[in-house]
One Martini backbone bead per residue (centre of mass of N, CA, C, O) as a GRO file, in nm:
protein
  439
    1UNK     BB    1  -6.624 -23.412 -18.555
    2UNK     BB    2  -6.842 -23.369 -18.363
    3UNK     BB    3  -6.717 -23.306 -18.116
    4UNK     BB    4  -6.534 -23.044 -18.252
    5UNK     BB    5  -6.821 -22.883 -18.285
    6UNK     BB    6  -6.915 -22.897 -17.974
    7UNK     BB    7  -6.617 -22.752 -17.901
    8UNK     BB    8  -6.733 -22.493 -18.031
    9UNK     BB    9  -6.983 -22.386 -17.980
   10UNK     BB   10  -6.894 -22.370 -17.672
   11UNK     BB   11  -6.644 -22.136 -17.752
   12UNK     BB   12  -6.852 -21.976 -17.823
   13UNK     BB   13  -7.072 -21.902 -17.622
   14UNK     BB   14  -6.851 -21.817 -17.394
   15UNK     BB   15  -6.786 -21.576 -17.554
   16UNK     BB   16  -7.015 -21.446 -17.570
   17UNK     BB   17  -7.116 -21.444 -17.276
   18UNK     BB   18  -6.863 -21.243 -17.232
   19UNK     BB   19  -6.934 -21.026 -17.430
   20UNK     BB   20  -7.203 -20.948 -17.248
   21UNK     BB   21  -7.093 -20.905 -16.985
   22UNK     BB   22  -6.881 -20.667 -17.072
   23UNK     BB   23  -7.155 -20.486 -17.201
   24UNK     BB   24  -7.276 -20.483 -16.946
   25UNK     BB   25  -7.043 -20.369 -16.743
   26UNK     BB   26  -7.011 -20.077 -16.882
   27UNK     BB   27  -7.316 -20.005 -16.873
   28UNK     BB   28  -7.302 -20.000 -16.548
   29UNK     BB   29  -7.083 -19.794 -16.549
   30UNK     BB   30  -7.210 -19.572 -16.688
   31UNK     BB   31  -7.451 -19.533 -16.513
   32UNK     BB   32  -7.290 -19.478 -16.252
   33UNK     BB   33  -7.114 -19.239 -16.344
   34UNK     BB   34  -7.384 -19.049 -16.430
   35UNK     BB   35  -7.476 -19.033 -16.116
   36UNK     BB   36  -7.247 -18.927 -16.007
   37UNK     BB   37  -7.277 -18.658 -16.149
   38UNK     BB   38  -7.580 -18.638 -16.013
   39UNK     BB   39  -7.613 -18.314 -15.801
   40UNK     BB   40  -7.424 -18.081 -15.780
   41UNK     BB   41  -7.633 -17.876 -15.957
   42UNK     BB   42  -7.896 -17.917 -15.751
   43UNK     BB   43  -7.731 -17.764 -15.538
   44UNK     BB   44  -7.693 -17.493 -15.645
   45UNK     BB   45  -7.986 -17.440 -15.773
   46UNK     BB   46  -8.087 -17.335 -15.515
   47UNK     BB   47  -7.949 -17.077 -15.537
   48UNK     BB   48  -8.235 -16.976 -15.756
   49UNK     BB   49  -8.437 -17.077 -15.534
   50UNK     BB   50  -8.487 -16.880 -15.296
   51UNK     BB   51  -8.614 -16.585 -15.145
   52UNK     BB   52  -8.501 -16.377 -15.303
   53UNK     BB   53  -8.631 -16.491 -15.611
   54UNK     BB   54  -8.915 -16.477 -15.521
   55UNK     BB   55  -8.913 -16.162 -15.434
   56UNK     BB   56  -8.870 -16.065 -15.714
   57UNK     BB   57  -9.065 -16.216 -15.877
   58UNK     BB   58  -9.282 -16.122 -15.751
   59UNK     BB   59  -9.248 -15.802 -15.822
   60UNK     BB   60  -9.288 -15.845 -16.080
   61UNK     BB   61  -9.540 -15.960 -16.170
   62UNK     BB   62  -9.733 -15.760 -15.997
   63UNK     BB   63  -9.604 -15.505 -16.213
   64UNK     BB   64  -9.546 -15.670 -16.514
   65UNK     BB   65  -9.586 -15.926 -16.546
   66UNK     BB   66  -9.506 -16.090 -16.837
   67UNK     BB   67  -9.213 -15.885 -16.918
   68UNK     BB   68  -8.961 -16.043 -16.754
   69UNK     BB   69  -8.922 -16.349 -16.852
   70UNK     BB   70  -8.668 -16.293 -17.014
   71UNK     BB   71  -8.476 -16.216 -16.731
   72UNK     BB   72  -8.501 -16.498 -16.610
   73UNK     BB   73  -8.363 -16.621 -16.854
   74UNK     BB   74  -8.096 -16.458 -16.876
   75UNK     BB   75  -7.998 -16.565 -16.590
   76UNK     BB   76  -8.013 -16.874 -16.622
   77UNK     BB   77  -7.769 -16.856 -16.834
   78UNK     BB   78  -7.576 -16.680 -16.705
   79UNK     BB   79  -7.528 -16.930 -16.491
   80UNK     BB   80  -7.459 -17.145 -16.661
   81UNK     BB   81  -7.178 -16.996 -16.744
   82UNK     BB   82  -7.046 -16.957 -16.471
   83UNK     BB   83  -7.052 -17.256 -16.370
   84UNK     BB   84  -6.909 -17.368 -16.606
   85UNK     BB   85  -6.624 -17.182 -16.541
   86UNK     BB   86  -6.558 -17.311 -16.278
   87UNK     BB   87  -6.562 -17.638 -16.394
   88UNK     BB   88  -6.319 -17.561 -16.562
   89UNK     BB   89  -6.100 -17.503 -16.380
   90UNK     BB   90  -6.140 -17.779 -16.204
   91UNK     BB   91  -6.046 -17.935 -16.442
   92UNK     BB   92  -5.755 -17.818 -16.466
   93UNK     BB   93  -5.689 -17.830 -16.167
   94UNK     BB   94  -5.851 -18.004 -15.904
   95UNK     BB   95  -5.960 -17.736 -15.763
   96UNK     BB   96  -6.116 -17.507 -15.619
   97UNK     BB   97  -6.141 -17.161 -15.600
   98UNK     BB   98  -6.046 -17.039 -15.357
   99UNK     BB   99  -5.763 -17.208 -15.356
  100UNK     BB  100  -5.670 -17.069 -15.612
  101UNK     BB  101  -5.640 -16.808 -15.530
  102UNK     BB  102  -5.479 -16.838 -15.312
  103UNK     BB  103  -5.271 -16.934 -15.435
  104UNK     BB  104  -5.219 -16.712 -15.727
  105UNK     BB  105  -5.230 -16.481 -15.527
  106UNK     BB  106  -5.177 -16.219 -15.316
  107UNK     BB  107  -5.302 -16.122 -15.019
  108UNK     BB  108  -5.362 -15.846 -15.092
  109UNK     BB  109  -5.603 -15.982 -15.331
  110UNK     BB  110  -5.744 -16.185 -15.181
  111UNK     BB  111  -5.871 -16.089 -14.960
  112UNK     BB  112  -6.086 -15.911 -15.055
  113UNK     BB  113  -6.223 -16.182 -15.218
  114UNK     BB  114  -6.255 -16.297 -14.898
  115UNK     BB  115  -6.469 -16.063 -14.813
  116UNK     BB  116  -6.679 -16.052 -15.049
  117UNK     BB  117  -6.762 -16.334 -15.017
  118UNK     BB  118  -6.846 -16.296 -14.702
  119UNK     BB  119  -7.083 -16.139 -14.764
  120UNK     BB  120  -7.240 -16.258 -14.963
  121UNK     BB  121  -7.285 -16.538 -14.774
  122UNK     BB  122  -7.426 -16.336 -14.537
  123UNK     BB  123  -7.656 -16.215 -14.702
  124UNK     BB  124  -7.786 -16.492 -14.790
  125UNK     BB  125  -7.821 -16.640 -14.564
  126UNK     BB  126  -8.016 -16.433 -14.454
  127UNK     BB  127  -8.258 -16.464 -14.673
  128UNK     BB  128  -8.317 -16.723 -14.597
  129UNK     BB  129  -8.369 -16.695 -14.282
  130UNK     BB  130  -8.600 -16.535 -14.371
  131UNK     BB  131  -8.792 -16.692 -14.564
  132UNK     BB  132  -8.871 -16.870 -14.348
  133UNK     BB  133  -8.984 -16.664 -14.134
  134UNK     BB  134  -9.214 -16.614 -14.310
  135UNK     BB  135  -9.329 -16.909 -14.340
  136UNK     BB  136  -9.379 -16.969 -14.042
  137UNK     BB  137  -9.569 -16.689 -14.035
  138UNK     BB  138  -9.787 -16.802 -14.213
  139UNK     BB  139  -9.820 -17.101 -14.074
  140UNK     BB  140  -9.798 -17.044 -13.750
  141UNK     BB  141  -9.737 -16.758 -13.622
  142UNK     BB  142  -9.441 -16.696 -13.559
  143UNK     BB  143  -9.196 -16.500 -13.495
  144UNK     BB  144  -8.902 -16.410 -13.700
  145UNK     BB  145  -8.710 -16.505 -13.445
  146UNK     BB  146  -8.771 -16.756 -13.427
  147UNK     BB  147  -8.768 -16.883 -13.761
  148UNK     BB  148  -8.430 -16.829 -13.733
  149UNK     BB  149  -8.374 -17.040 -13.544
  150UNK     BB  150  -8.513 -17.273 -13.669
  151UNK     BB  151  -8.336 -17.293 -13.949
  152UNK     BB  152  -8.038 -17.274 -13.828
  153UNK     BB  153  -8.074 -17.564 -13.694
  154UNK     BB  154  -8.190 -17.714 -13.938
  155UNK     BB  155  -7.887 -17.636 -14.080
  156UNK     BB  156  -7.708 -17.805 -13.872
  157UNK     BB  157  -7.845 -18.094 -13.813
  158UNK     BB  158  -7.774 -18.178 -14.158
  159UNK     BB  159  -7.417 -18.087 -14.141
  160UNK     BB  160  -7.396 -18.250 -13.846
  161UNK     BB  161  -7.289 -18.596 -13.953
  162UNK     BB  162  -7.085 -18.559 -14.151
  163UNK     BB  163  -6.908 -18.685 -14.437
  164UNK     BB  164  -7.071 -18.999 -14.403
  165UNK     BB  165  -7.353 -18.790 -14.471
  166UNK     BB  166  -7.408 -18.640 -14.762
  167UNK     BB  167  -7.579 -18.800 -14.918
  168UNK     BB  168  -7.838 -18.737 -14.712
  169UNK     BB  169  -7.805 -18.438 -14.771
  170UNK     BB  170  -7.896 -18.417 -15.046
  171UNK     BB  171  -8.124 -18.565 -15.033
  172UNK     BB  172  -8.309 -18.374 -14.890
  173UNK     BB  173  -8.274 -18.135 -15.068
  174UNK     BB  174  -8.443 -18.332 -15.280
  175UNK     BB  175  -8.653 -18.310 -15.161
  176UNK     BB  176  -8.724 -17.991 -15.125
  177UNK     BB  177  -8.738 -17.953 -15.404
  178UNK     BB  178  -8.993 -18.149 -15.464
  179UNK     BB  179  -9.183 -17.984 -15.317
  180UNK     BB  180  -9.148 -17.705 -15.486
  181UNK     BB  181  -9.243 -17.846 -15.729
  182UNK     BB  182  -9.520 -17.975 -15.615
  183UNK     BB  183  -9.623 -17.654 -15.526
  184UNK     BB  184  -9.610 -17.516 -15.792
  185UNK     BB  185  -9.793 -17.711 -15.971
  186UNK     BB  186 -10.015 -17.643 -15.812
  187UNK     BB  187 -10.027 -17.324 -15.866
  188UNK     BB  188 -10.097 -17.345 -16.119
  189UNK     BB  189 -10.315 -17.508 -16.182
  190UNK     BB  190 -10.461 -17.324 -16.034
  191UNK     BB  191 -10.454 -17.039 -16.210
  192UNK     BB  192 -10.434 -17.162 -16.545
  193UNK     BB  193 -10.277 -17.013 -16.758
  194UNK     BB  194 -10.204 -16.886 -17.026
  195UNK     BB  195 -10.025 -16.940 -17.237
  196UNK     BB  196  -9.998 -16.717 -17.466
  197UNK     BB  197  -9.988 -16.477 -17.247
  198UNK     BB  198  -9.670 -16.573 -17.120
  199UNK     BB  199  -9.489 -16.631 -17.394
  200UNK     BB  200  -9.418 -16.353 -17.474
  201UNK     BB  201  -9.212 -16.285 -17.210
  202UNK     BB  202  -8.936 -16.426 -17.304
  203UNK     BB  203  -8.900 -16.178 -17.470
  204UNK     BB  204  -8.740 -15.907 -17.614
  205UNK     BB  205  -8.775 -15.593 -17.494
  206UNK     BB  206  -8.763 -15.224 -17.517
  207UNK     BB  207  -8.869 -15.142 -17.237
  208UNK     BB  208  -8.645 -15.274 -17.061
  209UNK     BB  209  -8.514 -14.983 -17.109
  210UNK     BB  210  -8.704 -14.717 -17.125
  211UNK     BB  211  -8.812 -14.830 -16.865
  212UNK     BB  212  -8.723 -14.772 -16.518
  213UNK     BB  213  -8.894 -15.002 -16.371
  214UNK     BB  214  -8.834 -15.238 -16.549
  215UNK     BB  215  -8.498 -15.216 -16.512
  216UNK     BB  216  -8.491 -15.249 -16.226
  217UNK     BB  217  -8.661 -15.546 -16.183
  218UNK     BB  218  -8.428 -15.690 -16.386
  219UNK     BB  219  -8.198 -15.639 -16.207
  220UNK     BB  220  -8.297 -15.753 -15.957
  221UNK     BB  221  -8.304 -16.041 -16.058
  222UNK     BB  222  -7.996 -16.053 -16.168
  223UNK     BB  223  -7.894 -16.044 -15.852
  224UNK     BB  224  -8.114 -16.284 -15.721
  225UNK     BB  225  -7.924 -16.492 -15.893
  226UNK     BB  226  -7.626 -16.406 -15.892
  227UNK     BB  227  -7.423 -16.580 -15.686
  228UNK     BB  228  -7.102 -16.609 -15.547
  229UNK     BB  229  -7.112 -16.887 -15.383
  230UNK     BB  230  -7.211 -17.066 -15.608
  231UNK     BB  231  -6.889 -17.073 -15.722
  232UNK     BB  232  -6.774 -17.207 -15.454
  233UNK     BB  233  -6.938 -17.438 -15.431
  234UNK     BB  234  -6.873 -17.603 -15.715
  235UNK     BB  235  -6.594 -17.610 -15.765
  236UNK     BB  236  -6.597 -17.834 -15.514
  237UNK     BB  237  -6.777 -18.057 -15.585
  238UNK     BB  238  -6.629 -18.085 -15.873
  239UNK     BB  239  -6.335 -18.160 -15.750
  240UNK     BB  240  -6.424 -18.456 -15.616
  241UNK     BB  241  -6.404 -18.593 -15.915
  242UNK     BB  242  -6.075 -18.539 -15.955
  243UNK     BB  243  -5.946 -18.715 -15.808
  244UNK     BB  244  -5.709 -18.929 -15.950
  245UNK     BB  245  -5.709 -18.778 -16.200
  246UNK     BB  246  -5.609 -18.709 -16.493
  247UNK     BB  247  -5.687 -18.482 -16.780
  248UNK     BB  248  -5.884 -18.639 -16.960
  249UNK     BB  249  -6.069 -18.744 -16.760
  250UNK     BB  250  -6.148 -18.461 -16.660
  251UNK     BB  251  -6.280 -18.384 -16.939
  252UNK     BB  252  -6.510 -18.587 -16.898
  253UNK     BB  253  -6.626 -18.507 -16.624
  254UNK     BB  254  -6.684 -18.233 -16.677
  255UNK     BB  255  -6.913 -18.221 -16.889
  256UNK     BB  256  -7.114 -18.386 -16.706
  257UNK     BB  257  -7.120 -18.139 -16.485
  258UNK     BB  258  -7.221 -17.909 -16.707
  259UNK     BB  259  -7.490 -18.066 -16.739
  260UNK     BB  260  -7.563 -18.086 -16.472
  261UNK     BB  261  -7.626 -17.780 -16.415
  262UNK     BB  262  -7.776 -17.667 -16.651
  263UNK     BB  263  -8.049 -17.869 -16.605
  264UNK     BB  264  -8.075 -17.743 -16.307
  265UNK     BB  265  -8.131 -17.468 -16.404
  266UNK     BB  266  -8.392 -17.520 -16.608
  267UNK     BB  267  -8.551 -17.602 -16.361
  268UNK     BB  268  -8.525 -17.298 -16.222
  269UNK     BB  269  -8.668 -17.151 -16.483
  270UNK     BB  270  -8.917 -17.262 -16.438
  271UNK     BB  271  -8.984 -17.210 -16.097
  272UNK     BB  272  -8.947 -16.878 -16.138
  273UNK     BB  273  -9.155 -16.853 -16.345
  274UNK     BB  274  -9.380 -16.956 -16.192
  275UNK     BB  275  -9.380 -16.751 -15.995
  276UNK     BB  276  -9.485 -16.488 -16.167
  277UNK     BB  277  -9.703 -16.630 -16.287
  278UNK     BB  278  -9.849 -16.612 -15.993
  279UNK     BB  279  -9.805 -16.284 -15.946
  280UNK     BB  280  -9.976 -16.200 -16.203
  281UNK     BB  281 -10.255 -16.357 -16.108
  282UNK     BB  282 -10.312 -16.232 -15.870
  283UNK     BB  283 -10.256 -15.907 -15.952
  284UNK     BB  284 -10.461 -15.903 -16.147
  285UNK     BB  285 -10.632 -15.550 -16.161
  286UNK     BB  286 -10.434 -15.418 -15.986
  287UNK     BB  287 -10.207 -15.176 -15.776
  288UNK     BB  288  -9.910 -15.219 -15.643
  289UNK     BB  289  -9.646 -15.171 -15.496
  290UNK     BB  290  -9.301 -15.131 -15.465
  291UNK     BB  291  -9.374 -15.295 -15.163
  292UNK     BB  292  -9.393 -15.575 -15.268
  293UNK     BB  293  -9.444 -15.898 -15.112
  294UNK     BB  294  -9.474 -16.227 -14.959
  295UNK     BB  295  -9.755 -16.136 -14.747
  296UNK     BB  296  -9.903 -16.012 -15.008
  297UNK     BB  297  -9.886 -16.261 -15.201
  298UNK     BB  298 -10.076 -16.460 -14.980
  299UNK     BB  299 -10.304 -16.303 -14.967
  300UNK     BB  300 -10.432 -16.329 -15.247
  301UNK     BB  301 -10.410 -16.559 -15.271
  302UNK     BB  302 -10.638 -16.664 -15.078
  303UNK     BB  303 -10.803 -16.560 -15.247
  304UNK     BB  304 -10.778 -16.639 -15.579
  305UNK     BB  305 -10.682 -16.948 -15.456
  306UNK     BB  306 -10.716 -16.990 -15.175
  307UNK     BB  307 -10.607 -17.189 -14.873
  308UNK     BB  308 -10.457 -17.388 -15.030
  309UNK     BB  309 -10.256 -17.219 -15.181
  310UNK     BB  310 -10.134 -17.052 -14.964
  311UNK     BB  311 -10.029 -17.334 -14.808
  312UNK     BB  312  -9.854 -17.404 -15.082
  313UNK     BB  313  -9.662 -17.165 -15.091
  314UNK     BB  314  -9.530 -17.134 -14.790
  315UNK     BB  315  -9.418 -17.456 -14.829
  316UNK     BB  316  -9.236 -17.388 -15.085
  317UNK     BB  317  -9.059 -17.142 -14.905
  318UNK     BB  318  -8.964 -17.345 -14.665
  319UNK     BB  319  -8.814 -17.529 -14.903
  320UNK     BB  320  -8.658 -17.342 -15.034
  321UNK     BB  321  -8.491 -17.201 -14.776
  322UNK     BB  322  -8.359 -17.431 -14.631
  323UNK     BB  323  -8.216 -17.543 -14.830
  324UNK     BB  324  -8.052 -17.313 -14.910
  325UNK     BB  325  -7.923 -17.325 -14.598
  326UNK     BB  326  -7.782 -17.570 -14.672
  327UNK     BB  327  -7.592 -17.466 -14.913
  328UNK     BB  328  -7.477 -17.200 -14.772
  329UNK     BB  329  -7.334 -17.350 -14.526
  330UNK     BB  330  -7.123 -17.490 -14.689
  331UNK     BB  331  -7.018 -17.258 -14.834
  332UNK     BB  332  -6.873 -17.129 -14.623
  333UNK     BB  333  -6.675 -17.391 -14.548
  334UNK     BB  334  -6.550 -17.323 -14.839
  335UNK     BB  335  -6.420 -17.046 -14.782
  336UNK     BB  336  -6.283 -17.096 -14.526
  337UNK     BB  337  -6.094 -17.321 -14.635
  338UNK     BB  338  -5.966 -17.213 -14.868
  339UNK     BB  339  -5.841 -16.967 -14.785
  340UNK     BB  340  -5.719 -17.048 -14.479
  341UNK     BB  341  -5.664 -17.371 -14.433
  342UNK     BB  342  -5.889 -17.468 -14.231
  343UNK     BB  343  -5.934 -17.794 -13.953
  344UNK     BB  344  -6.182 -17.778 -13.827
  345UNK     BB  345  -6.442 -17.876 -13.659
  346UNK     BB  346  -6.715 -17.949 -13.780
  347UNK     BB  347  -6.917 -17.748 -13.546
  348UNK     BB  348  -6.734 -17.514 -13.544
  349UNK     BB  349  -6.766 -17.450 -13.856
  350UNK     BB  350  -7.084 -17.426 -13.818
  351UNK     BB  351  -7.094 -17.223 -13.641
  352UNK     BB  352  -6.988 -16.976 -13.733
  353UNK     BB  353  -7.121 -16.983 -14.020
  354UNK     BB  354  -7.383 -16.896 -13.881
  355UNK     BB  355  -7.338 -16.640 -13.673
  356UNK     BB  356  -7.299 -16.429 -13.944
  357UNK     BB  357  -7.579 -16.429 -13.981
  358UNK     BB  358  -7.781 -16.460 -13.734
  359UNK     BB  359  -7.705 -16.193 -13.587
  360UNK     BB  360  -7.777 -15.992 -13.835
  361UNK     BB  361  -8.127 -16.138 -13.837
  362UNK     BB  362  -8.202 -16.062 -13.551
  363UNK     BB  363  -8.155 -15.752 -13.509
  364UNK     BB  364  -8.390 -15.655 -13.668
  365UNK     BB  365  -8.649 -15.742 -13.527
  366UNK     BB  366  -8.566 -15.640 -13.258
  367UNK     BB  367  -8.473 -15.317 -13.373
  368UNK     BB  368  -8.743 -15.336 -13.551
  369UNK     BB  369  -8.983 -15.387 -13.737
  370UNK     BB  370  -9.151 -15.596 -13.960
  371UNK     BB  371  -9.119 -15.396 -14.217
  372UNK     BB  372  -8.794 -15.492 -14.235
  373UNK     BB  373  -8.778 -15.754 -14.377
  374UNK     BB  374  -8.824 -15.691 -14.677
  375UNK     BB  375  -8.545 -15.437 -14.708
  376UNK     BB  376  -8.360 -15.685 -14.639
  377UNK     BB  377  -8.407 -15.849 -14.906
  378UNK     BB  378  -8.310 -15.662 -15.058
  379UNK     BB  379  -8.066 -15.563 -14.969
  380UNK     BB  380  -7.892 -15.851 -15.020
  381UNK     BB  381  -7.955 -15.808 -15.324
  382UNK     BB  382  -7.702 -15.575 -15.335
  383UNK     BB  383  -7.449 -15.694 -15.201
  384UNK     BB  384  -7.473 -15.919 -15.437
  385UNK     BB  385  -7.393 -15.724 -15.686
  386UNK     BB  386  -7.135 -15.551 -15.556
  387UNK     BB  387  -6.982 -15.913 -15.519
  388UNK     BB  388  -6.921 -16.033 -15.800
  389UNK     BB  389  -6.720 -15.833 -15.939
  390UNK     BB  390  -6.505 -15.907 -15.767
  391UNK     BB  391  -6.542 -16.250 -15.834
  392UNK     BB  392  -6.490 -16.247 -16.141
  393UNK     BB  393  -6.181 -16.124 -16.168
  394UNK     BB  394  -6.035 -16.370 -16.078
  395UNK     BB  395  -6.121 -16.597 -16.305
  396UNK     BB  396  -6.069 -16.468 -16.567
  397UNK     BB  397  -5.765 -16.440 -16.487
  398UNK     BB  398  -5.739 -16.771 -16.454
  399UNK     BB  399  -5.865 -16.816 -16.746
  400UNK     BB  400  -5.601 -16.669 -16.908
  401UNK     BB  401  -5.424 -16.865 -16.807
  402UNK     BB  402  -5.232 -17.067 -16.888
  403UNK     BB  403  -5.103 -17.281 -16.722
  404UNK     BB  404  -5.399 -17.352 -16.576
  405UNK     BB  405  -5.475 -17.364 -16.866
  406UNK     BB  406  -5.375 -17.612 -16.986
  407UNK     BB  407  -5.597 -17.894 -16.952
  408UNK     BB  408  -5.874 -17.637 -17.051
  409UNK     BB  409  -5.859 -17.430 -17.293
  410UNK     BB  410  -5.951 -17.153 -17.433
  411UNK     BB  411  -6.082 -16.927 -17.654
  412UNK     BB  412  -6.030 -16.626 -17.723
  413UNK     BB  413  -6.302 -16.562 -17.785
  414UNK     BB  414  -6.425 -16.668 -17.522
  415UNK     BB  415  -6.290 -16.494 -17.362
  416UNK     BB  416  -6.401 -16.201 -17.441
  417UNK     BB  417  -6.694 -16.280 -17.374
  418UNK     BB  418  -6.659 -16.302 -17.120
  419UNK     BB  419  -6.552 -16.010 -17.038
  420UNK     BB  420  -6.817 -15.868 -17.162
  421UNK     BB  421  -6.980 -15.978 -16.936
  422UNK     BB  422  -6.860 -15.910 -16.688
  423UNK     BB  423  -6.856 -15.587 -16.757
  424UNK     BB  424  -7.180 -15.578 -16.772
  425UNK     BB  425  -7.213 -15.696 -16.455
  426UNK     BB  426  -7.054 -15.438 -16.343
  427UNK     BB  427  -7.272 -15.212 -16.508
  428UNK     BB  428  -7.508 -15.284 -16.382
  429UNK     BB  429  -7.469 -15.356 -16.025
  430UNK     BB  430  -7.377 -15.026 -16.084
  431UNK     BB  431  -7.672 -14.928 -16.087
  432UNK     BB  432  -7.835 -15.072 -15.882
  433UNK     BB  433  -7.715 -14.976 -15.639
  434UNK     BB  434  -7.776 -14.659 -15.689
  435UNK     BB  435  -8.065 -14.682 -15.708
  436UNK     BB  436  -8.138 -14.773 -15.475
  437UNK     BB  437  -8.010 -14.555 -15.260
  438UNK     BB  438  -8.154 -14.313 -15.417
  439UNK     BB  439  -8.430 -14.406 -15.334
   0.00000   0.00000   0.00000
């Protein structure tokens, strides 16, 4: 009977010991699942601290103070939508967005929507490669022409080791993203802001309607957060998710890349936030021009808030543009081969790609003088207002197909939700437009 006993409590233990090692096992692989769905949104997320966001945050903060930060917010959440639905599309179908357009569309059709995808990408491209050269102008004097060939090849160089070191791109990339996190909370630090009078900004006032420049403003900042290559980004890094897995897979997967999106973007509403409302301290009791720029903006803080703030400014500037500057030649990469299905060296596609931007970055500071980089930073976030609403037009249509969305659908309420957002965000961006030109 003892043995019995013996051999029994051993086949207990046996059992315990196995369904504990399989319980560790789930855990683990549940932990690696949900990491391994970090970073496609904070990789996004870096175009949403870019230096046009700088650029329109910075001119909000000096001229309206925290009246704006209600719109940098509601910019945030409106990303956090339009990414999520791209992420929906690529859940349906397991391809990224380019690729779907143009399976989807006759030629004639898709064609201006990579036309319009590839000048927003060259816009975008073109901020980034400038607020580097300002920051690097800041930080050492070269001039913006130097500046600018300088990121352009520190981001051919991040994303020339090919395929087997993407993993190493993001690490730099969430490097470069933690130094913009620790040096915005230096300055705010710095800065020291009450809460109490920052945090009613947050809120929406009838005046972002009734004043003409605080709409000015609100607009200009909504055009320099939705980027349109952030749709064809997202998409593509979301869809390497979906390889060989099944219709139910996909919609599991989806929910975590759409979590990891969101909190990537909460993350960016901090720090455009935090850009305001240092550019609200630093002009505070002054009288700004409507062509306050970034280099207007660290002379203040040098007074301010001393030398070592305005130095942890332009490094906080040279590591947002530069990330970015490097996830957005990606998006170039994923829009050329997604539209045309090139199969090009991959040198030969980061030439290509940087050179879009390169030539018509230099030739700025070349033919023009120094003070018209600030207006060509502006110019570029009205290109992106231009270029978003041909590219939203043809997701709602692939978002309302059944059969496209059959394994991911939408309900009617929110396709309607959809439609009304993307018409709203229609006419703002050509309201935007006209008043700029207008100018």
């Amino acid at each position: 009977m003892s043995e019995d006993k013996n051999v029994s409590r051993q086949k207990c233990l046996k059992t315990k010991m196995s369904q504990d090692k399989r319980k560790h096992k789930i855990l683990v692989n549940w932990r690696f699942k949900i990491l391994s769905f970090i970073g496609p949104g904070y990789i996004v997320a870096v175009g949403y601290i870019d230096p046009g966001n700088w650029a329109t945050n910075v001119a909000a903060g000096a001229t309206a103070g925290y009246d704006l930060l209600f719109v940098v917010m509601l910019g945030a959440l409106i990303g956090a939508v339009l990414q999520g639905l791209v992420v929906r599309l690529a859940t349906a179908t397991g391809v990224d967005l380019a690729t779907l357009i143009r399976r989807e569309f006759p030629r004639k059709y898709w064609l201006p929507v990579w036309v319009a995808a590839e000048i927003a990408m060259i816009a975008t491209d073109l901020a980034e490669l400038l607020g580097v050269a300002i920051a690097l102008n800041l930080l050492f004097r070269l001039n913006y022409s130097h500046g600018i060939i300088i990121g352009a090849v520190a981001s051919l160089a991040m994303l020339a080791a090919g395929p087997r070191q993407k993993k190493w791109t993001e690490k730099i990339i969430g490097f470069m993203v933690g130094l913009v996190i620790f040096g915005l909370g230096y300055e705010y630090y710095l800065a020291s802001p009450a809460v109490m009078d920052y945090l009613p900004g947050f809120l929406p006032k009838l005046d972002l309607i009734r004043n003409p420049d605080l709409l000015y403003l609100g607009l200009g900042i909504l055009g320099a957060t939705l980027m349109p290559h952030n749709l064809f980004l997202h998409s593509a890094l979301a869809s390497r998710h979906f390889v060989d897995l099944d219709a139910a897979a996909r919609r599991r997967v989806g929910r975590w890349l759409t979590v990891d999106s969101s909190l990537a973007l909460g993350l960016a509403l901090i720090i455009n936030s935090i850009i305001l409302i240092i550019a609200a301290v630093a002009f505070k009791g002054s009288t700004p021009g409507n062509d306050v720029g970034l280099r207007d903006t660290w002379l203040l803080i040098s007074v301010t808030l001393g030398t070592g703030g305005a130095t942890i400014f332009a490094l906080s500037l040279l590591a947002a543009g530069q990330s970015a500057i490097t996830s957005c030649t990606l998006a170039g990469q994923i829009i050329l081969d997604g539209f045309w299905q090139l199969r090009l060296p991959p040198m030969i596609r980061l030439a290509v790609t940087r050179c879009l931007a390169l030539i018509p970055a230099l030739a700025v500071p070349i033919l023009w003088p120094m003070v018209s980089v600030d207006r060509l930073l502006i110019l570029s976030q009205v290109v992106l207002s231009f270029s978003l609403p041909i590219i939203l037009v043809p997701v709602l249509r692939l978002l309302a197909h059944p059969k496209i969305m059959a394994d991911a659908p939408l309900p009617r309420w929110s396709l309607a939700l959809i439609a009304l957002l993307i018409a709203g965000l229609t006419l703002v961006n050509g309201w935007l437009v006209v008043q700029t030109i207008m100018a």
